[in-house]
C-alpha positions as CSV (number, residue, x, y, z in Angstrom):
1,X,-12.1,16.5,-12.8
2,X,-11.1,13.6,-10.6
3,X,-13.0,10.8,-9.2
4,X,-12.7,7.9,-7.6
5,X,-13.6,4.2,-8.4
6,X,-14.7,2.0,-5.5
7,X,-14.9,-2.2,-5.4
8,X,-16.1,-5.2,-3.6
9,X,-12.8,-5.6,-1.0
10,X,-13.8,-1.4,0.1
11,X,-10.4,-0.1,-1.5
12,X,-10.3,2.6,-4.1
13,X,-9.0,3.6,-7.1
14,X,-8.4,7.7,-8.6
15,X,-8.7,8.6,-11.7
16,X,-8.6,12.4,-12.8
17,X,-9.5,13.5,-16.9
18,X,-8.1,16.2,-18.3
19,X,-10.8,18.5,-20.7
20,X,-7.8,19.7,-23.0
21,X,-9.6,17.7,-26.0
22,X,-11.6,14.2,-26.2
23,X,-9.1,11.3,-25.3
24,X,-10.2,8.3,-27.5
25,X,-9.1,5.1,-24.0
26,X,-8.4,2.5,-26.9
27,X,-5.5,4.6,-29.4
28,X,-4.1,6.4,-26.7
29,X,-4.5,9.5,-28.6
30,X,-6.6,12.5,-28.7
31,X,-9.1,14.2,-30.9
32,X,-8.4,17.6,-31.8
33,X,-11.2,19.9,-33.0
34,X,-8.5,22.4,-35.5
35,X,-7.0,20.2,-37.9
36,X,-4.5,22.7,-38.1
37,X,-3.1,22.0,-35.3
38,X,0.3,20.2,-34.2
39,X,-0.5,16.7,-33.9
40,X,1.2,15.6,-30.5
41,X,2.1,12.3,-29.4
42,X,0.8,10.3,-26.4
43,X,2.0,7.5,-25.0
44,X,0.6,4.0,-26.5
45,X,-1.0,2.0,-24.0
46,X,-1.9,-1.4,-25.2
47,X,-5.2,-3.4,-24.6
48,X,-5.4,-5.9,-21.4
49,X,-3.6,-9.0,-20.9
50,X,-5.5,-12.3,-22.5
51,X,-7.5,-13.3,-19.2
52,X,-7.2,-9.9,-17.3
53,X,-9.8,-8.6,-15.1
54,X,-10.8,-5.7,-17.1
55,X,-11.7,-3.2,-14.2
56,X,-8.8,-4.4,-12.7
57,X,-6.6,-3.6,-15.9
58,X,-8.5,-0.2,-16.5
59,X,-7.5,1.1,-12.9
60,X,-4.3,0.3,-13.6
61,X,-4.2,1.7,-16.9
62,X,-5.6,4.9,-15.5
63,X,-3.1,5.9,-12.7
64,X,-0.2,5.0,-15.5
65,X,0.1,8.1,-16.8
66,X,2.9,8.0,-18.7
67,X,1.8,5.0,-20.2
68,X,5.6,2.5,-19.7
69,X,3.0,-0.3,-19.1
70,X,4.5,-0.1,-15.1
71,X,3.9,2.1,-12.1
72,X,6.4,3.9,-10.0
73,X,6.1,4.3,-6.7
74,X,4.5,7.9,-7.0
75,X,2.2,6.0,-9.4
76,X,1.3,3.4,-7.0
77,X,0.1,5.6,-4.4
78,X,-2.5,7.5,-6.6
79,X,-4.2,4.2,-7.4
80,X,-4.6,2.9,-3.4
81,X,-6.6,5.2,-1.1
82,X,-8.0,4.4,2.4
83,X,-11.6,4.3,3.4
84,X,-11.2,7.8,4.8
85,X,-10.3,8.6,1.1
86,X,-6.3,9.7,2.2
87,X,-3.9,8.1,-0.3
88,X,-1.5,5.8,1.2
89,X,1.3,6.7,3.5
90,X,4.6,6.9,0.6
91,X,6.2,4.6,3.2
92,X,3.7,1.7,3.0
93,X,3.8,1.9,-0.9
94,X,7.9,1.8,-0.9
95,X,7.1,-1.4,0.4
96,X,4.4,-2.6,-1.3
97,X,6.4,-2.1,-4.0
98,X,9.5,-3.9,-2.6
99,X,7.5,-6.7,-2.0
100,X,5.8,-7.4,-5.3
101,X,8.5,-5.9,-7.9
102,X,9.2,-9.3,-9.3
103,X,12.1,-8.0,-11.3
104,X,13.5,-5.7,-9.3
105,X,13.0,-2.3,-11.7
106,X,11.5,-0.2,-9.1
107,X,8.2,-0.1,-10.4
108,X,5.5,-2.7,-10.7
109,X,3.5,-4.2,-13.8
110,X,0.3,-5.4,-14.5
111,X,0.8,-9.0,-13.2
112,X,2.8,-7.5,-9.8
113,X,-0.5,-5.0,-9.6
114,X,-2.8,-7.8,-9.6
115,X,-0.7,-9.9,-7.1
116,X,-0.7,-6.7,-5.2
117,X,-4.6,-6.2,-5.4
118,X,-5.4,-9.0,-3.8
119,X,-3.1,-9.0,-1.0
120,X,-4.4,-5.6,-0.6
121,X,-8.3,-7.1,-0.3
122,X,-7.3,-10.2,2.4
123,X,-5.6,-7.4,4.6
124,X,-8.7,-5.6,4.2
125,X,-10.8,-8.1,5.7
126,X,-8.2,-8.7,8.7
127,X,-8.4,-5.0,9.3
128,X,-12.2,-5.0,9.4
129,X,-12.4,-8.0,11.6
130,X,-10.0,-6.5,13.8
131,X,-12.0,-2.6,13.5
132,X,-14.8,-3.6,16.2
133,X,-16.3,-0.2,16.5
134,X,-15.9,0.1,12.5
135,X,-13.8,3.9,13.3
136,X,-11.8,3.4,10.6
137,X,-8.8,3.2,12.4
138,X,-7.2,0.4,15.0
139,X,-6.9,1.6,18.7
140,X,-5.6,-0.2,21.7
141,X,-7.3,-3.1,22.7
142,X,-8.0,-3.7,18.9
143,X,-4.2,-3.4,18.1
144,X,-3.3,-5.7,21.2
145,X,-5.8,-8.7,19.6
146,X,-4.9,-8.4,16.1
147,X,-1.3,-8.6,17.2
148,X,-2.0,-12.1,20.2
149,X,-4.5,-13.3,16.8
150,X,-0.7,-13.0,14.5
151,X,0.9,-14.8,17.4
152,X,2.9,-11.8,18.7
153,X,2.3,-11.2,22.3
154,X,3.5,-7.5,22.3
155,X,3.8,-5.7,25.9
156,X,1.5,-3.5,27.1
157,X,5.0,-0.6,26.5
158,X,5.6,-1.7,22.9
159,X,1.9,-1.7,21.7
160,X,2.0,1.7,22.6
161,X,5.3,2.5,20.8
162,X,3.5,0.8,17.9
163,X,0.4,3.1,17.6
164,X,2.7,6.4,18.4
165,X,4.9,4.9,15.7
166,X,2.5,4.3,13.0
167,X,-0.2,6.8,13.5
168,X,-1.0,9.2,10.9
169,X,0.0,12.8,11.5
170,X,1.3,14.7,14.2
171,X,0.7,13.0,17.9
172,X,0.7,14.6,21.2
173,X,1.7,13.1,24.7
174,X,-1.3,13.4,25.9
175,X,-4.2,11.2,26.3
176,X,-4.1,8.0,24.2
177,X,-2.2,7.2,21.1
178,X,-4.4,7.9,17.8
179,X,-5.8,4.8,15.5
180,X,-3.9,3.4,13.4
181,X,-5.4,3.8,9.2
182,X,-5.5,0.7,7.1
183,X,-2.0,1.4,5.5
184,X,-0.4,1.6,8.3
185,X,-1.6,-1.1,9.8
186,X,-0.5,-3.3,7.2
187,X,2.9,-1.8,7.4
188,X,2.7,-2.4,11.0
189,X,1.8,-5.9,11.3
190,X,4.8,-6.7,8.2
191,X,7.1,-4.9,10.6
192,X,7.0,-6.8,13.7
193,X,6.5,-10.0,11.3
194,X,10.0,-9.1,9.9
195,X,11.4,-7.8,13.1
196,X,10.2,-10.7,14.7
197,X,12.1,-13.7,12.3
198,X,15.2,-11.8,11.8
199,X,15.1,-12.3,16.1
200,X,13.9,-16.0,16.1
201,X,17.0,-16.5,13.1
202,X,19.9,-15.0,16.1
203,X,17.8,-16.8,19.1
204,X,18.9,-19.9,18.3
205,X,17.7,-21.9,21.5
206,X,14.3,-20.0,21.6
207,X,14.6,-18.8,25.1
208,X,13.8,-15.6,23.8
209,X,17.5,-14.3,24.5
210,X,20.2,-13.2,21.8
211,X,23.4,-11.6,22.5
212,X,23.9,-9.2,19.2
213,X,26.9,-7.2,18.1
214,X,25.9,-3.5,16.8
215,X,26.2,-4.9,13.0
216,X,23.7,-7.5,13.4
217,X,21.4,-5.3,15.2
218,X,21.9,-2.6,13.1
219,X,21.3,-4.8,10.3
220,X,18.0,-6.4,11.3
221,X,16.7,-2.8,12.5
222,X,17.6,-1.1,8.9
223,X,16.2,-4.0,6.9
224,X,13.0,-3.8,8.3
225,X,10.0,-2.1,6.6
């Protein structure tokens, strides 16, 4: 059976249970009813850090299924799920997880989960600032003042670019572009942010202008989110 958890800052949390057996959340281990059974082993998964936020630590324990004490990437994206209750996009957790893997392993801990957590809540309050009509999602003229409010004043030709690029799921050239979901957003607004320094770092007299070669542009372009 599989459930979700839901707190303050509006982003969730699955958990699923299996039934094979009662699974005791403290030894790692579970109870077997024939005691002549195999016993089987299970993956030890200590207690929470000294000064942990319990829920925090037991969603995290929860999506670590194979108990290393870290979460992969696949890992990652059963524990964050949008308000529409789709998981996020694999792409926005790749880099997620490139931005808080502290030691570079690919995976991220308790401490980087925590980190994590709460960037995840402050970008959930920009997006529900920036959500006027509270769809879910960020359209058009919501997109264009969330992106002016960052300090990027985007044409009218790129915003659209943006939402075609970023929306979730198939899109037709027809009417308007489709919102934009929380994830995606966030993965939006860190591209251009990245896109927008590596720029500023080759315009050099801030006129706006930069003659590039194709390795620098490639560069900047393949190193971006």
């Amino acid at each position: 059976m599989a459930y979700h958890y839901k707190d303050s800052s509006s982003n969730y949390v699955h958990r699923s249970h299996s039934h094979a057996g009662s699974y005791n959340s403290y030894t790692g281990s579970h109870d077997h009813h024939n005691s002549n059974s195999h016993p089987r082993s299970y993956p030890y998964q200590p207690g929470p850090p000294v000064g942990a936020d319990p829920q925090l630590w037991q969603w995290f324990a929860a999506v670590d299924t194979d108990g290393s004490g870290a979460l992969s990437v696949t890992e990652l994206q059963q524990a964050l799920v949008n308000g529409n209750w789709s998981h996020f996009d694999l792409d926005t957790v790749k880099m997620l997880v490139n931005i808080f893997d502290a030691n570079h392993s690919g995976t991220i801990g308790f401490a980087d989960f925590a980190r994590l957590w709460k960037y995840i809540a402050e970008w959930q309050g920009v997006f529900k600032h920036f959500d006027k009509d509270h769809s879910g999602s960020i359209e058009g003229r919501e997109l264009a003042e969330a992106m002016r409010s960052f300090g990027y004043n985007l044409s009218p030709a790129l915003l659209t670019i943006l939402q075609y690029k970023y929306a979730p799921g198939a899109t037709s050239a027809y009417g308007p572009p489709p919102g934009i979901t929380f994830d995606r957003f966030v993965r939006a607004c860190v591209t251009v942010k990245t896109l927008t320094e590596a720029f500023q770092k080759v315009d050099t007299d801030h006129d706006g202008w930069a003659q590039l070669n194709y390795e620098e542009f490639m560069k900047i372009t393949l190193t971006a989110p």
